[in-house]
Structure formats: C-alpha cells, structure tokens
C-alpha positions as CSV (number, residue, x, y, z in Angstrom):
1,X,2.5,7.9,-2.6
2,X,2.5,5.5,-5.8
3,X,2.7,6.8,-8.9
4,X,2.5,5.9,-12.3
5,X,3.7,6.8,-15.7
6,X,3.1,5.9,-19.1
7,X,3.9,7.0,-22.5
8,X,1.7,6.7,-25.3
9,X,1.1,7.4,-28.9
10,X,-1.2,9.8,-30.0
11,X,-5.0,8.7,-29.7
12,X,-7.4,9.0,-32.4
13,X,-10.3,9.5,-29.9
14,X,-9.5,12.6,-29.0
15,X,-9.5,12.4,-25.2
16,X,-6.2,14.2,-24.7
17,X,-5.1,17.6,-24.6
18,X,-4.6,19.6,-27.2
19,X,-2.2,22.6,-27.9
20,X,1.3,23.0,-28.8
21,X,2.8,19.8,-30.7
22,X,6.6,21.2,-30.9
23,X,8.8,19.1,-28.7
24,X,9.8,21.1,-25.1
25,X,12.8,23.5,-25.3
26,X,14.3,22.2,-22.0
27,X,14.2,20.1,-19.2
28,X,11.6,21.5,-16.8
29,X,12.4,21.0,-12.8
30,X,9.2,19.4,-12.1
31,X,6.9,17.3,-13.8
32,X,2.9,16.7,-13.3
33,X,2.1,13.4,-11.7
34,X,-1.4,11.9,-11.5
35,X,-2.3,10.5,-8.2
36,X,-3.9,7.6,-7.2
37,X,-6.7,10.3,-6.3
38,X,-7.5,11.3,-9.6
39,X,-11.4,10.0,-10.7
40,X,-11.0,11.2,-13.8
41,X,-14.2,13.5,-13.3
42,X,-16.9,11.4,-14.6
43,X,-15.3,10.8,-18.0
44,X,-15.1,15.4,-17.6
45,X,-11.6,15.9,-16.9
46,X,-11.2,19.4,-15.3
47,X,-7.6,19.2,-15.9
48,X,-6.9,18.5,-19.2
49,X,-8.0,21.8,-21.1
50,X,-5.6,23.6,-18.9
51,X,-2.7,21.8,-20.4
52,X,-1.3,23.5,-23.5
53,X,0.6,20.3,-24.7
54,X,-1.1,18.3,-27.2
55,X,-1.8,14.6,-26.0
56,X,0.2,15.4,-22.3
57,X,-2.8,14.7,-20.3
58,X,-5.1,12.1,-21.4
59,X,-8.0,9.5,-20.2
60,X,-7.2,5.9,-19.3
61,X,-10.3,3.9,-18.7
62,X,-10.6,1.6,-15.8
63,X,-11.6,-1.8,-17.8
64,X,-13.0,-3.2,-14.7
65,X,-15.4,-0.3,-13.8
66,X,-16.3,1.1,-17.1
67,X,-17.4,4.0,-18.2
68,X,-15.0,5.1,-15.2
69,X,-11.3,5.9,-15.5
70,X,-8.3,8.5,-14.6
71,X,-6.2,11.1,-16.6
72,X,-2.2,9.9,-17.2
73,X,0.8,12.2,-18.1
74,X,3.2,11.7,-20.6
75,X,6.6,12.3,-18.3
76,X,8.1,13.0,-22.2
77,X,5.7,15.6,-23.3
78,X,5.0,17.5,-19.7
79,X,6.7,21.1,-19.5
80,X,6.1,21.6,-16.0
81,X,4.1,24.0,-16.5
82,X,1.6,23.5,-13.5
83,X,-1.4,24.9,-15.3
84,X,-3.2,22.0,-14.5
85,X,-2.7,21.5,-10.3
86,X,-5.1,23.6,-8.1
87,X,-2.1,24.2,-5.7
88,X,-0.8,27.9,-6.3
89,X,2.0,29.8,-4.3
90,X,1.2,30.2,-0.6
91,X,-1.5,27.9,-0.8
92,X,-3.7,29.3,-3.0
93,X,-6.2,27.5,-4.8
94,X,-6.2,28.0,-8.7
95,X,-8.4,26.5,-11.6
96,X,-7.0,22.6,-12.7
97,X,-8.1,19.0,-10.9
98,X,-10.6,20.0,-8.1
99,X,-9.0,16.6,-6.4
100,X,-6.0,17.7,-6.0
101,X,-5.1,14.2,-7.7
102,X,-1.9,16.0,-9.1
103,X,1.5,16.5,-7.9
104,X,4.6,18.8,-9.2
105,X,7.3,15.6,-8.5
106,X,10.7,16.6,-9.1
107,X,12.1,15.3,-12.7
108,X,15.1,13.2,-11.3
109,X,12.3,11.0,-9.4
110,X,10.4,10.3,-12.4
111,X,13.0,9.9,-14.4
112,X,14.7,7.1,-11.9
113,X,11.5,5.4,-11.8
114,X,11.2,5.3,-15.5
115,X,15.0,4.3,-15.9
C-alpha cells in the first residue's frame, strides 16, 4: 500500500475539518491514513465532518484533473480517533469514507516514514 503524508498550515478556504484546536493529550496507537483509494467524493468529502480536529482532514486538489482531488491527514494533528473510517469492530460498517480509502496504520510506521 503507498501512503502519503503531509503537514500543512491552516487553510483559509475552509476545506478542512473543524472542531477541537487544543493540541492532543497523548500519543494515539494508530493514526488515520488516506489511501490511494480516496476520490475525495466529488469535491463532498464524507469523511471530514466526522473528524473533531480542526484542519486534521483536509482537500488536496489534483492539479492535473481539476475540480478533482483527495482528502490528506495531518500525522501531527490526528488523535486516532477512527471516527472517520467505515470499518467498525467485527466488521461492521459505520458512517466515515464510503471508499474505505482510509486505514488505522500503526503510529511507529508513520512516524518512520516521516523520520
């Protein structure tokens, strides 16, 4: 699977999430990873309300084949929280991306790939 991470600065178009703005409390176990998958849902992101970070989740066009583009993560500002994956316990399907385009990835791997 190839993933990819960015951090950015906050956005003054307002295509991130909003919610909390405190910085997390601890380290979370796992954070939210945006697949290759993702299609951003026409510019609709399904994800993105369910995060209660402010500017975790937000929308990265695809310069090439605009108005198209994906939702990113910031690995700083996730909490783990999962809110936004459709894959529950036992395989139950929950509200977040309808795509499953996002994966729980444990926090050592992303933060060895961002190292």
């Amino acid at each position: 699977m190839i993933y990819s991470w960015h951090v950015h600065g906050r956005r003054e178009d307002g295509a991130e999430s909003e919610g909390i703005v405190t910085p997390r409390k601890k380290r979370p176990k796992e954070l939210a990873v945006i697949t290759e998958c993702c299609t951003g849902c026409a510019g609709s992101p399904a994800c993105v309300p369910y995060c209660p970070v402010a500017d975790c989740m937000y929308w990265v066009p695809d310069e090439d084949h605009q108005p198209f583009g994906h939702i990113e993560v910031d690995p700083i500002l996730c909490i783990g929280c999962k809110k936004c994956t459709s894959k529950g316990p036992d395989g139950a399907f929950l509200d977040g991306c309808p795509w499953d385009a996002i994966e729980m990835v444990a926090i050592e791997e992303v933060e060895a790939q961002l190292a």
